[in-house]
N, C-alpha and C positions, 0 to 999 in steps of 0.2 A: 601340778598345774603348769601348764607353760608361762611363758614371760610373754610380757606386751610391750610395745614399745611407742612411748609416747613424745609428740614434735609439742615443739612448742616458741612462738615466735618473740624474739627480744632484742631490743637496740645492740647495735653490735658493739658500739661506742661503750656501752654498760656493762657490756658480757666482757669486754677486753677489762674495762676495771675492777669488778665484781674478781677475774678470774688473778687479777694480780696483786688484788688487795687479800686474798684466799693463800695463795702462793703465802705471801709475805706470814701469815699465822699457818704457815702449813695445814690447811684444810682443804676436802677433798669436793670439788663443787657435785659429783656424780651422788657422794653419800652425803650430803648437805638434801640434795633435793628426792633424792632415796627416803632419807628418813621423815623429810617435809610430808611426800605423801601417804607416807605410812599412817603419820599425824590425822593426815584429812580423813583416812580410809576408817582411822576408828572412831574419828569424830563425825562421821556421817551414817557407815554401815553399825544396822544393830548390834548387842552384842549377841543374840543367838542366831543370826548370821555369820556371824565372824566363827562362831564357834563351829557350825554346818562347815563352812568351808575348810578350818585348819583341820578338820577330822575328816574329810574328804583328802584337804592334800598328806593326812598320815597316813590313810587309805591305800592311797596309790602310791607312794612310799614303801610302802611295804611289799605292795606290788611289784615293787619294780626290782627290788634284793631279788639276787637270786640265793636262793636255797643253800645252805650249808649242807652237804650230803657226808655223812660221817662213812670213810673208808677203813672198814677192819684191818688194824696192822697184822699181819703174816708171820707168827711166831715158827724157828725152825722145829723143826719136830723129828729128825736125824740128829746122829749126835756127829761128833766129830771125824769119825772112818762109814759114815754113811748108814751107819745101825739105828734102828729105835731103842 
């Protein structure tokens, strides 16, 4: 599935503190609100929605490998003065 990408408007004055009080506990604000709305997404979508979609995106996963193609190794079949 692709990515989306979502805005979202907040005091700047909050964002500078939010991001330096984050810093200070070494936390990462990107996966803080990553995982926020992961939160939301299973706390709203069904679970046999959730289910539909993660088997869709293993779907195309799969899709998207490309193929392992097994190459026969080449054993010699002369011997060492060029004889069988």
């Amino acid at each position: 599935m692709k990515k989306a990408t979502l805005t979202i408007s907040f005091e700047a004055e909050k964002l500078d503190a939010l991001t330096y009080y984050m810093e200070k506990k070494e936390a990462d604000l990107q996966n803080e609100l990553n995982d926020t709305i992961q939160k939301l997404y299973e706390k709203h979508v069904p679970p046999p929605t959730r289910e539909y979609l993660e088997d869709k995106l293993q779907r195309e996963n799969k899709a998207s490998k490309p193929k392992k193609v097994d190459i026969p190794k080449v054993t010699a079949l002369h011997g060492a003065n060029g004889t069988e």
